[in-house]
C-alpha positions in Angstrom: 291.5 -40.9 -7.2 291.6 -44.2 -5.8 288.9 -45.0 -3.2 290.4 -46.1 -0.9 293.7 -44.1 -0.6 292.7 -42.0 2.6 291.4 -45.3 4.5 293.4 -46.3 6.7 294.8 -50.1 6.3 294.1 -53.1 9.1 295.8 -53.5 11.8 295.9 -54.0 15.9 297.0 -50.3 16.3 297.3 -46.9 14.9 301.1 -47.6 13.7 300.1 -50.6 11.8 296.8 -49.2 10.2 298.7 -45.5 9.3 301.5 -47.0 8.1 304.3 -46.2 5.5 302.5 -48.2 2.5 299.2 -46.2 4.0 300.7 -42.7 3.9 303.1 -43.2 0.3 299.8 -43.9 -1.2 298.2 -40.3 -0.5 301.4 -38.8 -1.6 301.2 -40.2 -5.0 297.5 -39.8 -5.6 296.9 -36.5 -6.9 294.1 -35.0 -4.6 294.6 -37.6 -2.2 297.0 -35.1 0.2 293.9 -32.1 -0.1 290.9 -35.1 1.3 293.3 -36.2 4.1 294.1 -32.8 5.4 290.0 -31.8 4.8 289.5 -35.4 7.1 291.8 -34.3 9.6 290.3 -30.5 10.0 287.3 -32.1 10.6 288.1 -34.5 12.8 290.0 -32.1 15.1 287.0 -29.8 15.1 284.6 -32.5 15.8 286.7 -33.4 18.5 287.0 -30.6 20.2 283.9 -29.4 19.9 282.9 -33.1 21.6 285.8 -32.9 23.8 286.8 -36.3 22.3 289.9 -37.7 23.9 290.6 -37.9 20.1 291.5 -34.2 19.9 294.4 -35.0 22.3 295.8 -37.8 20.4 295.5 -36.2 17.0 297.6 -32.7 18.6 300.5 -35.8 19.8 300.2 -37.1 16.4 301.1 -33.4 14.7 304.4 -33.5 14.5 304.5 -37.0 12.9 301.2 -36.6 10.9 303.1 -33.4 9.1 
């Protein structure tokens, strides 16, 4: 897999760093959908278990994210 698939590119927001480029890239690496789905488990758990304000912003992101 490529390195750097599952990290996220620059830019001044979320939008520009999750982008279309960013998320074609996980489709068509083989493994790369399995790491960004373990990544975002264990964000979400970290952040609730923190009570982040991350663990709200990933639950408005669902619908898109899926």
């Amino acid at each position: 897999m490529t390195p750097m698939v599952v990290t996220n590119e620059k830019g001044k927001n979320r939008a520009e760093r999750a982008n279309k480029r960013y998320y074609d890239g996980i489709v068509e690496t083989p493994g790369a959908t399995f790491v960004k789905l373990c990544d975002r488990f264990a964000n979400l758990r970290y952040g609730k278990m923190m009570k982040s304000p991350m663990f709200e912003k990933y639950k408005k992101e669902q619908d898109h994210f899926l």
